[in-house]
N, C-alpha and C positions, 0 to 999 in steps of 0.2 A: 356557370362560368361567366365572370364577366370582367373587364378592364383589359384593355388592352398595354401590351406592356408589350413596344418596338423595343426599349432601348435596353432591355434585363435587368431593370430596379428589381434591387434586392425586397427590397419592403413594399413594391408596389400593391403585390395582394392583399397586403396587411393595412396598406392605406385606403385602396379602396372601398374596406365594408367599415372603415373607425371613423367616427363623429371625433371631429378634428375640435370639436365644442366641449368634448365630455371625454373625450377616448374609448369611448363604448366600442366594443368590437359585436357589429348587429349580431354578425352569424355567431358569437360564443354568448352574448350577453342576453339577445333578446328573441331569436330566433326559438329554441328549446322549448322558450316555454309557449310557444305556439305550439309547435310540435312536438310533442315531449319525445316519441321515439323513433324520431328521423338521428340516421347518422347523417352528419354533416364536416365536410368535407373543404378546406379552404388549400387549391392546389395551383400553387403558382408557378411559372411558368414563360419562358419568353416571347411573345407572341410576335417575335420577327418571323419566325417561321409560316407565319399567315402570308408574308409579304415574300417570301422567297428567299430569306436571306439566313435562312437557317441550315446546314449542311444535313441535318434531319427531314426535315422537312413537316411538314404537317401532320404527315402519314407518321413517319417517328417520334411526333409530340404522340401523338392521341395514343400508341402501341406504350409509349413512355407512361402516360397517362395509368392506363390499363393495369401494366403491370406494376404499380405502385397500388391501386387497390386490390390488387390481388396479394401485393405483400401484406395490406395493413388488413384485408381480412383472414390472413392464414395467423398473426398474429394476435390478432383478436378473437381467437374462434370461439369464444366465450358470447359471445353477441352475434344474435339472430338476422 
């Protein structure tokens, strides 16, 4: 997880791992092949709810969080 994102940019996540040089996105382009069989995960997010100002709250990002890889691994259950 990283970049904080107060104000909920749509494309924040996506701007912070792209080489504004090349457009390379790290974690699709160059990440894998380090790793070959890590799944990788780019989950964005508004991170006002760090500061309070979320009716969620912190506790209901990360519960949020949670169950979204619970969705993307009951749909993928092809992968280990």
């Amino acid at each position: 997880m990283h970049g904080l994102n107060p104000l909920g940019s749509v494309n924040h996540a996506l701007a912070t791992w792209t080489a504004s040089s090349t457009g390379a996105l790290w974690l699709k382009d160059f990440l894998p092949q380090q790793i070959p069989n890590a799944r990788i995960f780019l989950y964005s997010y508004n991170a006002s709810a760090s500061f309070g100002a979320s009716q969620a709250g912190i506790d209901g990002e990360a519960e949020q969080l949670l169950n979204n890889f619970g969705l993307d691994r009951e749909a993928s259950s092809h992968t280990p």
